[in-house]
C-alpha positions in Angstrom: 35.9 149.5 19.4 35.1 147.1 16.1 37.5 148.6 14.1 40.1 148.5 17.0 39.4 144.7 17.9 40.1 144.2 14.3 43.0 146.0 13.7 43.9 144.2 17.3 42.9 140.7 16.1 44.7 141.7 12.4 48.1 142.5 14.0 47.8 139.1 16.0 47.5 137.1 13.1 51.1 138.4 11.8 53.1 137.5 14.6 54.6 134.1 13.9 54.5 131.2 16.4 57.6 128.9 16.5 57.0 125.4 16.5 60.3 124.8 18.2 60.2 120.6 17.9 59.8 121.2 14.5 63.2 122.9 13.8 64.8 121.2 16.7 67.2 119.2 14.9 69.4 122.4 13.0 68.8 124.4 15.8 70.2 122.1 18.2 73.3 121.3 15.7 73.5 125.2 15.3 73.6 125.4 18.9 76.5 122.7 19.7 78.5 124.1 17.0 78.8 127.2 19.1 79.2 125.6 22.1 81.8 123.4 21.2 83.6 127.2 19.3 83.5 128.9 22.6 84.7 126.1 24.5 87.6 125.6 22.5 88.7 128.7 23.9 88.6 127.2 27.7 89.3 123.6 27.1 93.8 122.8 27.2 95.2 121.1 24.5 95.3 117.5 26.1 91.6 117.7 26.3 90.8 118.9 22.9 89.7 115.4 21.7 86.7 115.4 24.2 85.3 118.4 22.0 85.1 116.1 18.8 83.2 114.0 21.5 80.7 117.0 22.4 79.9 117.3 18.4 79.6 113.9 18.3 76.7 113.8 21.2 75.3 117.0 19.2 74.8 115.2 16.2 73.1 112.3 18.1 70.9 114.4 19.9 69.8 115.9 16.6 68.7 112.6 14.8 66.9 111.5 18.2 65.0 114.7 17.5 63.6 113.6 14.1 61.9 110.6 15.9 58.9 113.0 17.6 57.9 114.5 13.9 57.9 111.1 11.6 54.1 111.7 11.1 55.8 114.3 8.7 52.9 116.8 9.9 54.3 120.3 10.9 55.2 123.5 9.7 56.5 126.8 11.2 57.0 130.1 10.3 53.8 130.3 8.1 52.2 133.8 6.8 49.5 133.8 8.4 47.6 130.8 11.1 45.1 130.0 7.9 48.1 130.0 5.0 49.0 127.1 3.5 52.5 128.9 2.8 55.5 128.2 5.2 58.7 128.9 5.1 59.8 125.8 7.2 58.0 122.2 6.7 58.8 118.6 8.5 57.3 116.6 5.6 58.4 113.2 5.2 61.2 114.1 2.7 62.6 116.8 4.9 62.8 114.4 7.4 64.4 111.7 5.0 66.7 113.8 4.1 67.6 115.2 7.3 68.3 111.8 8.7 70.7 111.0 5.8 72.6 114.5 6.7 72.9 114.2 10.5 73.9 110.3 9.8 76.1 111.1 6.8 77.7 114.0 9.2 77.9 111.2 12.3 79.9 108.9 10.5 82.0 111.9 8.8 82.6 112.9 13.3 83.4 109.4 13.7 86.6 109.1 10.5 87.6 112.5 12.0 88.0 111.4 15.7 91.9 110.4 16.2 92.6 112.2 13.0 92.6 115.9 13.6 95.9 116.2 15.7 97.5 117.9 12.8 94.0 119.8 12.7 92.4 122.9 14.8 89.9 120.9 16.8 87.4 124.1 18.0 87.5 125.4 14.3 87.5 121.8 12.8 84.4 120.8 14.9 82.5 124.3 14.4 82.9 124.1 10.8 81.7 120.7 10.4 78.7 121.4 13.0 77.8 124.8 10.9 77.7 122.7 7.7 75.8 120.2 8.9 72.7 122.7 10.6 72.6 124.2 7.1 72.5 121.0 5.3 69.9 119.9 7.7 68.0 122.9 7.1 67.6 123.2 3.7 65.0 120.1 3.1 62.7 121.8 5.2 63.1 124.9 3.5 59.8 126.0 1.7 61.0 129.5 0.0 63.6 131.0 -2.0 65.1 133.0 0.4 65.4 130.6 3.5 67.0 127.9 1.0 69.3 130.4 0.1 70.5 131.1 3.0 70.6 127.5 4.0 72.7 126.5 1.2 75.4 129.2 1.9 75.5 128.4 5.7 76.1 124.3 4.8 78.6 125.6 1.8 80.7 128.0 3.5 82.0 126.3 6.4 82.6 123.2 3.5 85.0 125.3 1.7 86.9 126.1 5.0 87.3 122.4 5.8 88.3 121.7 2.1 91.9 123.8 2.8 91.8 123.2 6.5 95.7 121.6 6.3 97.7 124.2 7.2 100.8 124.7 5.3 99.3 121.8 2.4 99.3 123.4 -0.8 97.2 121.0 -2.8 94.5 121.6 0.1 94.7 125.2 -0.4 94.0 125.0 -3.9 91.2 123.0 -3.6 89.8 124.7 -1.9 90.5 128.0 -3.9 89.4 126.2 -7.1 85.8 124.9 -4.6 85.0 128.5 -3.4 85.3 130.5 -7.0 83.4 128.1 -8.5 80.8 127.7 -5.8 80.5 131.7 -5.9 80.1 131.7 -9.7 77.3 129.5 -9.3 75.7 131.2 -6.2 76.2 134.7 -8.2 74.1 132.8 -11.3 71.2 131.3 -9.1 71.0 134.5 -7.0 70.0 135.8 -10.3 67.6 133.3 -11.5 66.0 133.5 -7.4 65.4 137.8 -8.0 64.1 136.9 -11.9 61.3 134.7 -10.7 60.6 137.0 -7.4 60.0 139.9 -9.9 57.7 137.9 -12.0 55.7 136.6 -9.3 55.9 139.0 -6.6 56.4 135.9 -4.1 59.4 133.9 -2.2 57.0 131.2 -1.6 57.3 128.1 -3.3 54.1 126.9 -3.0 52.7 130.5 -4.2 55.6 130.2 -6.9 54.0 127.5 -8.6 50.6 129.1 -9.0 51.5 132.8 -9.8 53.6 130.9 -12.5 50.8 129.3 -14.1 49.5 133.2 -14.9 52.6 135.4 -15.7 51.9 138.4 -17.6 53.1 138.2 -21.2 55.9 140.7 -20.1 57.3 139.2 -17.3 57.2 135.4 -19.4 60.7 136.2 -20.6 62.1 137.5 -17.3 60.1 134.2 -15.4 61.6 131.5 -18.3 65.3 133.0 -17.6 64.7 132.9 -13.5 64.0 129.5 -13.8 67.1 128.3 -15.7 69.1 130.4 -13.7 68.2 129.0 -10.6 68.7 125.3 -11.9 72.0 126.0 -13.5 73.4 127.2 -9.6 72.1 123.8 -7.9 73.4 121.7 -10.9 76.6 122.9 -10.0 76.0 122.1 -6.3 75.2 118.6 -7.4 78.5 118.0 -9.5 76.2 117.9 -12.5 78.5 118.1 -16.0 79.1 120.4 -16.9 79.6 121.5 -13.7 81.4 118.9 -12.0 85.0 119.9 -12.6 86.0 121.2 -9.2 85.1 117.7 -7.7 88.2 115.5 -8.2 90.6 118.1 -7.3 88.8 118.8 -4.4 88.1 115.3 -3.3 92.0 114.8 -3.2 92.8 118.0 -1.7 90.4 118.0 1.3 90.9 115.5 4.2 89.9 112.6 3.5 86.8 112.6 6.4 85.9 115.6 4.5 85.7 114.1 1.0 83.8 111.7 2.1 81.2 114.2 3.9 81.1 116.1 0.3 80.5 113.1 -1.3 77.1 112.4 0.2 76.2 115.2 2.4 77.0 118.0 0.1 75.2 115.8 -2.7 72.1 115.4 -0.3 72.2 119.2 -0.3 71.9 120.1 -4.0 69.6 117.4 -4.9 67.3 118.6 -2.1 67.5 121.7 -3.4 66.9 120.9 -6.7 64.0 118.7 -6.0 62.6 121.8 -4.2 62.6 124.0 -6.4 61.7 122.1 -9.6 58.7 120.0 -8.2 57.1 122.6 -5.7 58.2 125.4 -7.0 58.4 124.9 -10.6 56.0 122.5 -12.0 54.6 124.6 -14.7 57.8 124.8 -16.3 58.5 120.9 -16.7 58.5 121.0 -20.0 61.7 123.2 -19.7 63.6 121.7 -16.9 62.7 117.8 -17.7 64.1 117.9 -21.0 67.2 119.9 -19.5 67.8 117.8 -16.5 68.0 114.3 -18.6 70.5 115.6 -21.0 72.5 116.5 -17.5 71.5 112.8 -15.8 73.1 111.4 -19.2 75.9 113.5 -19.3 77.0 113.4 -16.0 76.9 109.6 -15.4 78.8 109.2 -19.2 81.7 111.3 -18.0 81.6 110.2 -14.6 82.4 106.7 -15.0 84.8 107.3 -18.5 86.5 109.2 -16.2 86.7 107.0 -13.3 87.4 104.3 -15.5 90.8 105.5 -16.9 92.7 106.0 -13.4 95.6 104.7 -13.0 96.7 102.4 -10.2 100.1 103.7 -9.8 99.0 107.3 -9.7 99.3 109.4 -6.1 95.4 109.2 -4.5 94.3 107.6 -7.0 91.8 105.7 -5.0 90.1 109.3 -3.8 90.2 110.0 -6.8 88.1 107.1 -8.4 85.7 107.8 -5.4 85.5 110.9 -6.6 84.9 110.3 -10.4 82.7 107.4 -9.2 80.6 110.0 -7.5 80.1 112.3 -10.2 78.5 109.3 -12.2 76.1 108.3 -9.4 74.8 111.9 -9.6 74.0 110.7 -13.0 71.6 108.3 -11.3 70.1 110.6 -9.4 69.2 112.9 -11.6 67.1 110.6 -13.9 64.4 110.0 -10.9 64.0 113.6 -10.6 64.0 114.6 -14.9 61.6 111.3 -14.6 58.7 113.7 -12.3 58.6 116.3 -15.1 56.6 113.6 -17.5 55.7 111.0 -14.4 54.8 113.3 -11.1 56.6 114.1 -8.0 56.2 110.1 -7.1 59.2 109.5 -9.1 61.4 111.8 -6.3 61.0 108.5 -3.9 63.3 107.1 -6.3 65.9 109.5 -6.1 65.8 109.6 -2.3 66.0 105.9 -1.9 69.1 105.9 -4.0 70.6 108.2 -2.2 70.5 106.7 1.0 71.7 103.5 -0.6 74.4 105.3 -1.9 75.2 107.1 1.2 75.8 103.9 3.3 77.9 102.3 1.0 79.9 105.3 -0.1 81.2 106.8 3.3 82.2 102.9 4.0 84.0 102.6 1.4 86.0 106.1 1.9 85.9 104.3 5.9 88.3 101.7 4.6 90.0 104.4 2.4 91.5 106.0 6.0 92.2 102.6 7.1 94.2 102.1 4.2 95.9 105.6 4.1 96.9 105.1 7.5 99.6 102.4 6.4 99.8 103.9 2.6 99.5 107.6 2.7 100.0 107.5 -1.2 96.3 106.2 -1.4 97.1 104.6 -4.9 95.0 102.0 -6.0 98.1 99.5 -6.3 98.3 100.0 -2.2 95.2 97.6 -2.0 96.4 95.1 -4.3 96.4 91.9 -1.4 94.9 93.6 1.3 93.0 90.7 2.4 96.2 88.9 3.3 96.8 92.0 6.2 93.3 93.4 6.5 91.0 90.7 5.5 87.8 92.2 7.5 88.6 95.6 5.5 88.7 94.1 2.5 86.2 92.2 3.0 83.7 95.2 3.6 85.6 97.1 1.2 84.5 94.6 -1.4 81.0 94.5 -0.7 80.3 98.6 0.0 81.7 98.3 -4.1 79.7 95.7 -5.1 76.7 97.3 -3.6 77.9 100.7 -5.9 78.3 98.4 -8.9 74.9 96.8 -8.2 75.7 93.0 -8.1 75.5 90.3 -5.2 75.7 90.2 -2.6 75.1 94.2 -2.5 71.4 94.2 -3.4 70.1 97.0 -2.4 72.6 98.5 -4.6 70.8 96.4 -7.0 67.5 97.0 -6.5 68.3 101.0 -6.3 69.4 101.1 -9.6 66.5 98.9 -10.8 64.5 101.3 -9.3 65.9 104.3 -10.9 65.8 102.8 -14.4 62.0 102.2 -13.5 61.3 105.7 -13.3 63.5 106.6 -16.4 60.9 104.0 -18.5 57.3 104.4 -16.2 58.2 108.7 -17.7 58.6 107.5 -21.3 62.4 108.2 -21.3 63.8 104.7 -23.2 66.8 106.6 -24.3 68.0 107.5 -20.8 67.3 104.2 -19.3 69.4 102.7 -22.5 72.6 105.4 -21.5 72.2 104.5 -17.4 71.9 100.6 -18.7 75.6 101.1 -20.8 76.9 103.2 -18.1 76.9 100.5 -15.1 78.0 98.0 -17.6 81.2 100.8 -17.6 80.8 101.0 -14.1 81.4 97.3 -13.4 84.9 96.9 -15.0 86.4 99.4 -12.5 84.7 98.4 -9.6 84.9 94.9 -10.4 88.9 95.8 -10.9 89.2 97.4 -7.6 87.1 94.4 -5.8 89.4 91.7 -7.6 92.6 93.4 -7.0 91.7 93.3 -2.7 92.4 89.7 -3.0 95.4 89.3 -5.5 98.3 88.3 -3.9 100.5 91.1 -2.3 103.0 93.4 -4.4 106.2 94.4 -2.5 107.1 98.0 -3.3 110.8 98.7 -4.3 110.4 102.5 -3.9 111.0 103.5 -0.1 108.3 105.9 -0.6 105.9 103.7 -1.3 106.7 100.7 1.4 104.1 100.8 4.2 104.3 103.0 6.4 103.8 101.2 10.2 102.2 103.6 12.9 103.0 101.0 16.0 98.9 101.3 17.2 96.1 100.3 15.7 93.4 101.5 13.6 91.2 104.1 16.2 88.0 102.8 17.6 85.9 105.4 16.1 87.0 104.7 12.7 87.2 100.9 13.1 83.1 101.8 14.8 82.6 104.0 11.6 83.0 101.0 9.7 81.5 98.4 11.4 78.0 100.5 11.2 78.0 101.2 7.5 78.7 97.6 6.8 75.5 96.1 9.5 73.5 99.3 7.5 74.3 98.0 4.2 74.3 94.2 5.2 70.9 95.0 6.8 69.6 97.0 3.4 70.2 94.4 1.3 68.4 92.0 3.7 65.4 94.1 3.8 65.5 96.4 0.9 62.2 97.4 1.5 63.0 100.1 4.4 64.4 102.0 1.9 62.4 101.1 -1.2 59.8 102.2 0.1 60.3 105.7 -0.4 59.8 105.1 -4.2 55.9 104.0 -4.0 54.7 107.4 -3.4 54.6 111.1 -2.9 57.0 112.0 0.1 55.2 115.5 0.2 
């Protein structure tokens, strides 16, 4: 009868308990996805808008959700009830990040409302949902397999959205050129993910770190080549150069709600990941990927913003483009906070986090006022905003300010301080040389966004090609979009009022 209990009592221990408010917020966003797929099926055509409505109360209900866990306290799907080693945690940077997903995803729902009639609404709507549970996954993510698998689910729908325009040929190579390269770099860190499970026997971050610290001689070769693997697959997903080259093509090629939802929710993704798997999973190799992660911070913010620099105004979208370039360079920034804990600790990762909700405000406003803008232009050059305070002053007003906050001058100052912030980091872990490139490279950044800002209220230029006159649409700019904007502009406003609701994040340890 002992032995029985035991064996009773041993079984029990194995079978998982869900703690369902913990995953609530993918899971309900999973969940709506298919609901709003199936109804698409039942719902006629005049009545498709209402299910870009339904995602939109999906996404709402999801970031309610993430109010009941803010002690940051939970974990599910654990080995046993006395291990330490889950596969799923609600820390206080999963939720961080979570929020910016679901809100980056809300205001992404809110530029697509009104602008998907030339779109199929049930697919549009599940893809974007589907990409969004994954993206919202992965910070919680605590092992190699379930990040995995959460990075796929919030990548493949993105490639589908990428070449959703039927019959639009740049939109179908973009997204050609997004999914080969995106499977190259999945192929490489699949690798790297089965090198370090067959050093170290584990998927487990946290049991990752510590079976690391003792690989046998034999397996130090095969652990050393895991590691690199697995960072070279997320640098891609964070448009790291050398990797970024699929990024401006794509940008241009995709819708232009969709850019923008690459631009700071696909980012959020593979810097999440990144983070993950470097300072939980990999601390004992610092040494390797601190060193290689700065040469990548310094690199990717050099090209980013020589690149955005040399646009030119009269080019076809060149304005998504510039966005696009621009991005690239702030992945730059963000990388230095997290090549920064390899020397400082994992405190420095509250630098990269409160960046990246900077950044994420101020971007998706700024591609906000790029819709408004296309609406009237559908060239998107950079020339079509020349005097756009004398028709849209309020646009260009906000327009101004989400670049000034990018830039990092007044009256944007939380742009300000987040960059201050980030250089911090680069000199508190002994890196002077970085913090000397990031210090040249906004000086580079300035004179474009400075340019663009300028140029908003020059006077008008009349165009004397037909196809680039104005084009007039006889309504007016959609609520949603025109809401879209209104609430990244009171966010950013707000920010730079109280910086410390975000700067926060950057005094301590968010795990």
């Amino acid at each position: 009868m002992t032995v029985a209990a035991e064996s009773a009592t041993g079984a029990a221990s194995l079978v998982q308990s869900v703690d369902w408010l913990a995953v609530a917020p993918p899971v309900i966003t999973a969940s709506v996805a298919l609901l709003v797929l199936v109804a698409d099926l039942f719902v006629a055509e005049r009545h498709k808008p209402l299910l870009g409505w339904g995602a939109l109360a999906g996404l709402v209900a999801a970031l309610a959700l993430l109010v009941p866990l803010r002690a940051g306290d939970r974990s599910t799907f654990c080995l046993t009830d006395a291990a330490q080693a889950c596969s799923y945690t609600a820390d206080h940077f999963a939720l961080v990040i979570q929020a910016l997903v679901l809100g980056g995803a809300l205001l992404t729902a809110l530029l697509s409302i009104g602008d998907t009639r030339k779109l199929p609404a049930g697919e549009f709507w599940f893809l974007l949902l589907s990409s969004a549970a994954g993206a919202t996954l992965l910070p919680a993510s605590r092992d190699l397999a379930t990040l995995v698998v959460a990075l796929e689910v919030a990548s493949l729908p993105a490639f589908a959205l990428v070449g959703i325009k039927r019959g639009d040929r740049r939109s179908s190579e973009a997204a050609l050129k997004f999914f080969l390269s995106s499977v190259v770099a999945t192929a490489v860190m699949l690798l790297g993910v089965s090198f370090v499970y067959a050093a170290t026997g584990t998927m487990h971050l946290t049991e990752i770190a510590a079976r690391l610290d003792d690989v046998p001689g034999g397996l130090q070769t095969l652990a050393e080549a895991g590691v690199v693997l697995t960072l070279v697959g997320f640098a891609f997903k964070t448009a790291a150069a050398p990797f970024h080259f699929w990024v401006p093509d794509t940008y241009v090629g995709a819708p232009l709600p969709i850019a923008a939802y690459l631009s700071v929710v696909g980012k959020a993704v593979g810097f999440s990941g990144l983070v993950l798997v470097t300072v939980i999973g990999f601390p004992s190799y610092a040494d390797v990927w601190g060193p290689a992660l700065a040469v990548l911070a310094a690199l990717t913010m050099t090209i980013g913003n020589v690149a955005a620099l040399r646009q030119d105004a009269t080019r076809a979208r060149s304005a998504v483009r510039l966005l696009a370039w621009s991005s690239v360079g702030q992945a730059g920034y963000l990388l230095v906070p997290i090549a920064a804990a390899a020397y400082a600790g994992d405190e420095q990762i509250g630098s990269t986090v409160a960046y990246a909700l900077m950044y994420a405000v101020v971007n998706l406003g700024a591609f906000a006022v790029a819709a408004v803008v296309a609406r009237s232009h559908p060239g998107n050059r950079l020339g079509d905003y020349q005097g756009l305070y004398a028709t849209r002053p309020l646009a260009a007003l906000t327009l101004g300010f989400f670049l000034l906050c990018l830039a990092g001058l007044p009256p944007g100052i939380i742009g300000l301080f987040a960059k201050v912030t980030v250089f911090s980091s680069a000199v508190d872990a002994g890196l002077g040389w970085l913090a000397v490139v990031m210090a040249v490279n906004v000086v580079i950044a300035l004179y474009y966004y400075l340019r663009w800002t300028a140029a908003l209220f020059r006077a008008p230029v009349t165009a004397t090609d037909p196809q680039e006159a104005p084009v007039s649409h006889g309504h007016r700019v959609p609520a949603p979009l025109t809401l879209a904007i209104v609430l990244t502009a009171v966010t950013g406003i707000t920010l730079s009022g109280a910086p410390q609701l975000i700067l926060r994040f950057a005094t301590g340890s968010l795990f």
